[in-house]
C-alpha positions in Angstrom: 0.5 5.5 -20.9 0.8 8.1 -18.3 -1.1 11.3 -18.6 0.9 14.6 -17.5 0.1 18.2 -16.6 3.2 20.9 -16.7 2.2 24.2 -15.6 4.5 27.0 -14.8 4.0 30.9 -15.7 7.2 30.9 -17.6 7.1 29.1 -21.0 10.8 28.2 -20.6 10.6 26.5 -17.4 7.5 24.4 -19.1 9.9 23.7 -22.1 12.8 22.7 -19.4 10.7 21.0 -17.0 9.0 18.9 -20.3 12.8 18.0 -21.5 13.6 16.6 -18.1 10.7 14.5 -18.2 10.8 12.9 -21.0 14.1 11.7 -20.5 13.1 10.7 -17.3 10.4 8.5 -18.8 12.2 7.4 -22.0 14.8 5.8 -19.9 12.5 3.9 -17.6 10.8 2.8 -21.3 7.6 4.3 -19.6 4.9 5.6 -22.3 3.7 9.3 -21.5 1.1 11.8 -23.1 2.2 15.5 -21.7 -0.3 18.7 -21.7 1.7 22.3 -20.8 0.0 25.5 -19.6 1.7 28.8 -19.1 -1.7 29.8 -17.5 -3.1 28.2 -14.0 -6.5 28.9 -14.8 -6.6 26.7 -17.9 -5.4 24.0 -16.2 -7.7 23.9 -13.6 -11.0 24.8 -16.2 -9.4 21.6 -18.3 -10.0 19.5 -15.4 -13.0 20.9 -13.0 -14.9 21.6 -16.4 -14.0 19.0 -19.6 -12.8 16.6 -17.4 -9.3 16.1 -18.2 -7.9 13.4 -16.6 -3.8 13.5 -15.4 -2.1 10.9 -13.6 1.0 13.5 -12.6 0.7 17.4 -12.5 3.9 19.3 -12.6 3.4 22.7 -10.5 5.3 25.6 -10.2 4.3 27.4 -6.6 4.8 30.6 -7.2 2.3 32.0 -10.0 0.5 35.0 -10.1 -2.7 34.4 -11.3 -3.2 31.3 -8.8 -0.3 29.2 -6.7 0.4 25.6 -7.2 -1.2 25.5 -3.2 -4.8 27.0 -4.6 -4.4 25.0 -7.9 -3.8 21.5 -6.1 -6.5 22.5 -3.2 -9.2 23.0 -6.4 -8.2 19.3 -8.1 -8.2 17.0 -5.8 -11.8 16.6 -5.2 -11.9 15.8 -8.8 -8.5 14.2 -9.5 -7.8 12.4 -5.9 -5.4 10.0 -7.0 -3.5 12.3 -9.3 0.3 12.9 -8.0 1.7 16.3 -7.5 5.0 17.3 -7.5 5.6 20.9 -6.6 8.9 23.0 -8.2 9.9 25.9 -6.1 13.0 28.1 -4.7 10.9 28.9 -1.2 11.7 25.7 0.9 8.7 26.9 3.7 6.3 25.5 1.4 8.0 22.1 2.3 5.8 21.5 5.2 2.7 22.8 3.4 3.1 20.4 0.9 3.4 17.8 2.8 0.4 18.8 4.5 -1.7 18.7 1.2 -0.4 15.3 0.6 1.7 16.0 -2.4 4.0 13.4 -3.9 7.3 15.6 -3.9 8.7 18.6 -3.8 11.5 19.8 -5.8 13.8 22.9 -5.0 14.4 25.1 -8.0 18.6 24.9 -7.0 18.5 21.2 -7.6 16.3 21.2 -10.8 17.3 18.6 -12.9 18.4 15.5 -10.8 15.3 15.7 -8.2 12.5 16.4 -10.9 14.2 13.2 -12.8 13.8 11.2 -9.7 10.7 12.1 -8.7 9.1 11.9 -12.0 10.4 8.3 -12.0 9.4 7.5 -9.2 6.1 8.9 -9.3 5.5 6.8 -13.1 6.2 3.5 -11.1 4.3 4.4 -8.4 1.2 4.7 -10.7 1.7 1.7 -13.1 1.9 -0.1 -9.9 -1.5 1.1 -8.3 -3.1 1.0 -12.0 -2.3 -2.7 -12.5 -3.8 -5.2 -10.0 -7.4 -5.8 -9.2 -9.7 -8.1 -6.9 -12.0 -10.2 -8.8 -15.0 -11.4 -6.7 -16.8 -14.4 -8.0 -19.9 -15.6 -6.7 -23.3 -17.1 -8.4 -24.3 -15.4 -11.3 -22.1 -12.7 -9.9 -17.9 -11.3 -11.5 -16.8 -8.0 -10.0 -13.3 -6.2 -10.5 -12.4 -4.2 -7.9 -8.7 -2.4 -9.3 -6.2 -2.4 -6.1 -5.8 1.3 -5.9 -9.4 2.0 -5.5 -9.7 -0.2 -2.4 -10.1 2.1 0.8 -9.8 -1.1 3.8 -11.6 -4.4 4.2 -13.5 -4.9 7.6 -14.7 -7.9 9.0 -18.6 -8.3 8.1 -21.1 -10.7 10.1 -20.2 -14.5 10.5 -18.2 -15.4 7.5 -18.2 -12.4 5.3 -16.2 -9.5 4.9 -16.7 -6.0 3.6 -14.5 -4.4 0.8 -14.5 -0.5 0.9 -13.6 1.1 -2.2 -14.6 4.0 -4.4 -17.4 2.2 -5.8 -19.0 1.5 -2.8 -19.4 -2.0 -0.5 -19.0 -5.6 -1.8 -20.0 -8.1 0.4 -17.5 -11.2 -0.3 -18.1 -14.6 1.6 -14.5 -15.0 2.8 -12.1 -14.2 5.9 -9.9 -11.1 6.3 -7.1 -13.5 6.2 -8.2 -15.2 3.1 -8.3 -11.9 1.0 -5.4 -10.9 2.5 -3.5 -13.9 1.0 -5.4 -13.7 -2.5 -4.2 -9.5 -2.4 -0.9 -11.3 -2.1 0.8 -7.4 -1.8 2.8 -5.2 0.4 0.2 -2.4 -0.1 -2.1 -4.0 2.3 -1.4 -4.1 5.8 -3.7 -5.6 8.9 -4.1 -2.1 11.5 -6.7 -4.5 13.8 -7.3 -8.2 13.4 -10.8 -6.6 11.9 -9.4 -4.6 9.4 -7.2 -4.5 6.3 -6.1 -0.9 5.0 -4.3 0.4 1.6 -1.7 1.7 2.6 -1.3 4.0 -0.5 -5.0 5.5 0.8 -3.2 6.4 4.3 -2.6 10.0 4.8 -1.2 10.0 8.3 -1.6 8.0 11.4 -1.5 10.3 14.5 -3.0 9.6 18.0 -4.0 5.8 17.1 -5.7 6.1 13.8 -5.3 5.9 10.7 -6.9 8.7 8.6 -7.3 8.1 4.8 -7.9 9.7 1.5 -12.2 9.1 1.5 -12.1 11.5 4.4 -12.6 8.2 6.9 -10.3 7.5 10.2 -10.2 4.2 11.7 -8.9 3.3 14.8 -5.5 0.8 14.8 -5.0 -1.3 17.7 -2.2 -0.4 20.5 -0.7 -4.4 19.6 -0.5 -3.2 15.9 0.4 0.4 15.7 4.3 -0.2 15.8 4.2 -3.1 13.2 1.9 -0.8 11.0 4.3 2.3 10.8 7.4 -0.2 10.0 5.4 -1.2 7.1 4.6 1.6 5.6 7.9 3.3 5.7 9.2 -0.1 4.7 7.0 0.2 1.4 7.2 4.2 0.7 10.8 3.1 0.8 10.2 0.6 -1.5 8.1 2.8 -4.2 9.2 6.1 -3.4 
């Protein structure tokens, strides 16, 4: 079940926006719990301080007491997976968006069929990265490592490799290319002959690296820099 925030200042875009998604959902046969605000501020006290937990925020951008820019800014260190899609009628905050990483953005003259799409797309998105995991198995030793927490994989000393996720370092006695063919995924992609990345956990790659969600950048090799951006257009195409 996917766990939604609408917030807008103006109950009946909350009611409208709510109507779209659920039919959105209901046709994809995706289950959904939704939470509505008319305030900003409750929102973000619902998740900085009781820890409410959303997969998908809906945001309006313009709102007086705080914008959808402030609100998103605030949540992600607490909620950095969640997905964002932004509703507005001021295409300049395009760019900005983009620039905060947000999931989509929807203009206000083109309401219904764009929020249906990108609430779609954003559900499948999410069952996908909430799905698969990587079980290590060693003596006296089982850990489960869920695909969309996993950062990169690096080559560690003689035949180990490192796995870099939000729960730290596991040491696992294999090859790059062996976990790479037990992932058995389009989300993973080789940027060095040392290193495995996720792609869903790339921001941007500008100026030879690859800069991700943890705040890390790593550096992708000149031989696989074109082969790198193919793929990840070729699976946001995919997903998106």
């Amino acid at each position: 079940m996917i766990q939604i925030a609408i917030c807008d200042d103006e109950s009946e875009a909350v009611i409208q926006h709510e109507n779209i998604v659920k039919s959105s959902l209901q046709s994809c046969g995706i289950g959904y719990k939704i939470v509505t605000y008319t305030q900003s501020s409750n929102l973000l006290y619902d998740i900085t301080d009781d820890h409410f937990f959303f997969d998908l925020i809906l945001l309006d951008i313009e709102m007086p007491e705080m914008t959808g820019m402030e609100i998103s800014e605030k949540i992600k260190p607490h909620l950095p997976n969640v997905k964002i899609i932004f509703i507005t009628s001021h295409i300049e905050y395009a760019i900005d968006a983009f620039e905060l990483s947000i999931f989509r953005y929807v203009p206000k003259s083109n309401l219904t069929d764009r929020l249906a799409s990108a609430v779609s797309d954003a559900a499948k998105l999410i069952e996908l990265e909430a799905g698969k995991e990587y079980i290590i198995q060693a003596a006296g030793r089982m850990e489960k490592i869920p695909y969309k927490d996993i950062f990169y994989i690096r080559r560690g000393g003689g035949k180990n490799s490192m796995i870099v996720s939000s729960m730290g370092i596991s040491k696992v006695r294999k090859s790059l290319q062996q976990i790479f063919d037990e992932l058995d995924t389009s989300e993973f992609i080789f940027i060095d002959r040392g290193c495995i990345v996720n792609i869903i956990q790339i921001m941007k790659i500008s100026d030879g690296m690859a800069y991700l969600k943890n705040g890390e950048a790593l550096p992708v090799s000149r031989s696989h820099l074109q082969e790198v951006k193919r793929q990840i257009n070729q699976f946001w195409g995919a997903h998106i």
